[in-house]
FITOR-124411 format. One line per 3 residues: number of its first residue (from 1); their letters; for each residue x, y, z of C-alpha. Coordinates in Angstrom, 1 decimal. Example, Ala and Ser with C-alpha at 12.3 -4.5 7.8 and 13.67 -1.06 7.14 Angstrom:
2
1	as	12.3,-4.5,7.8 ~ 13.7,-1.1,7.1
//
This chain:
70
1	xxx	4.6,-5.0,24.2 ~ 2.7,-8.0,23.0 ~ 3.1,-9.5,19.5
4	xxx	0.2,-8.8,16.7 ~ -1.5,-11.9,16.3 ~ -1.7,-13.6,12.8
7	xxx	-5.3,-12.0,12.6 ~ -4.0,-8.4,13.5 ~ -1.2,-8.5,11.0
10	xxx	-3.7,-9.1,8.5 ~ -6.5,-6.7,9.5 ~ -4.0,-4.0,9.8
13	xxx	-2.4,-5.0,6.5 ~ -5.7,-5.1,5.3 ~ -6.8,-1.3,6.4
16	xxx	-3.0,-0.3,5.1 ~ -4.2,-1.7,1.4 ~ -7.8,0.0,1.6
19	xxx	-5.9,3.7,2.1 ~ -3.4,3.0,-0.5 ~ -6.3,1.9,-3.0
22	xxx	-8.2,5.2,-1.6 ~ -5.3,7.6,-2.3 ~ -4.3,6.0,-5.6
25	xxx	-8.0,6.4,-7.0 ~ -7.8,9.7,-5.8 ~ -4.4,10.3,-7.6
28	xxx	-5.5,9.3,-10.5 ~ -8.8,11.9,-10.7 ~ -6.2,14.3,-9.7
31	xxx	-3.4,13.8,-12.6 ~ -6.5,14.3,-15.0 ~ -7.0,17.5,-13.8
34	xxx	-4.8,19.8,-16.0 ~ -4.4,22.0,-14.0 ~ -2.1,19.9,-11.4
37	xxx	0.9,20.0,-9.6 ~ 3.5,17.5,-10.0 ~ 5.0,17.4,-6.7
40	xxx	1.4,16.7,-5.3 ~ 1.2,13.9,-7.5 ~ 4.7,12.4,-6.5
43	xxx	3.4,12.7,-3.1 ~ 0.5,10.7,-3.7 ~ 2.5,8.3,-5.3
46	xxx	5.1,8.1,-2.6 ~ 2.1,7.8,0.0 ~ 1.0,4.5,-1.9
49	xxx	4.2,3.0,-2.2 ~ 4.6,3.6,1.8 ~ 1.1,1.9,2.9
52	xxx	1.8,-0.7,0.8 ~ 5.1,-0.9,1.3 ~ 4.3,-1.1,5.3
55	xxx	1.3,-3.6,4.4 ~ 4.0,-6.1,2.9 ~ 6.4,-6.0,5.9
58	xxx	3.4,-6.4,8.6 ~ 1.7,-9.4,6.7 ~ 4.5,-10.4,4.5
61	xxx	2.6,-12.8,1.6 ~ 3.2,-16.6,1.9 ~ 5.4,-18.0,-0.2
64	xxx	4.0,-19.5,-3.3 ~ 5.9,-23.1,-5.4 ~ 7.3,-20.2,-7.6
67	xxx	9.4,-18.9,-5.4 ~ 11.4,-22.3,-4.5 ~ 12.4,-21.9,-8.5
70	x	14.4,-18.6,-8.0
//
């Protein structure tokens, strides 16, 4: 299998971002509902982590000055 290009890390890391933004917005109209389940919300929760998680390792940011300090 080929490698991703540059551009198709990015667009995919892009897409993985939008859902994780979609689902956390949605978790957040959720947890106001009183009458919700906390393992639903861990789940959400968990969900964004992973997407953005996965968004991280496929387009892994470029290092900035600050991180020659550490």
């Amino acid at each position: 299998m080929a490698e991703l290009t540059k551009n198709e890390r990015k667009q995919i890391a892009e897409v993985l971002d939008r859902r994780a933004n979609e689902i956390a917005g949605y978790s957040d109209d959720y947890r106001k509902n009183p009458n919700h389940f906390g393992s639903v919300e861990l789940a959400l929760s968990r969900e964004v982590m992973r997407l953005r998680n996965l968004a991280d390792r496929v387009n892994p940011p470029e290092p900035t000055e600050d991180d020659d300090d550490v």
